[in-house]
C-alpha angles and dihedrals in degrees: 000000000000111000124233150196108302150118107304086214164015108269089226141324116330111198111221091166125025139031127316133196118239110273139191096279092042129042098205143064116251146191115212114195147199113309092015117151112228122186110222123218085213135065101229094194082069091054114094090200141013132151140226124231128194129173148168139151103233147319153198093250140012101291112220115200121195121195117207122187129198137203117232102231128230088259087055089256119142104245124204132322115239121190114248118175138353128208137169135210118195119234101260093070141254151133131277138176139205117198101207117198101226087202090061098059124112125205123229103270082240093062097047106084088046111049129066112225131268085048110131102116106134120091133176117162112213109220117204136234095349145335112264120215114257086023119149125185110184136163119220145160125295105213104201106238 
């Protein structure tokens, strides 16, 4: 995939797991969970870098979090999910993080023919084998150091 003209990268945190204040585009507080389709402001196949993040502060068992993108098609439709990246957390807590290179990222060979780049936009994060309580899964920018 060739990358083109976008935004480099997220403007701040998105929450694709966990809890959220209101904001200015919505006037409630709200709890997205796992699964949870999210649309992006921002093509992350423009970005050259974004990050991950995935915490909790403890569990019954080791948490996985895998994160699936999406391309927006050329009729506005959502295409298919790729898996894009796969992190754990044990079951004790913490906090890690995955830096994704957007320009790496290839679309489904479905999607390919119908979406103009850059066009992954659509984000859920699929959280196994539960939720824990207090959990956040978020995508940001990664600022080259």
């Amino acid at each position: 995939m060739t990358p083109l003209k976008g935004n480099p990268r997220l403007d701040a945190a998105t929450v694709l797991v966990g809890w959220t204040n209101r904001s200015a585009t919505r006037s409630t507080d709200k709890v997205f969970t796992s699964g949870e389709v999210v649309k992006l402001n921002t093509k992350l196949d423009a970005a050259s870098r974004f990050s991950l993040l995935v915490s909790h502060p403890g569990h019954s068992a080791a948490v996985t979090v895998v994160l699936h993108l999406a391309p927006e098609l050329r009729d506005g439709t959502r295409g298919t999910f790729i898996p894009v990246a796969t992190v754990a957390v044990p079951a004790e807590g913490g906090r890690v993080e995955a830096t994704i290179s957007g320009h790496d990222i290839q679309l489904n060979a479905a999607d390919v023919a119908n979406a103009d780049l850059p066009a992954l936009c659509f984000a859920k994060a699929v959280v196994t084998p539960s939720t824990p309580e207090g959990m956040v899964v978020g995508l940001t920018a990664t600022l080259p150091v």
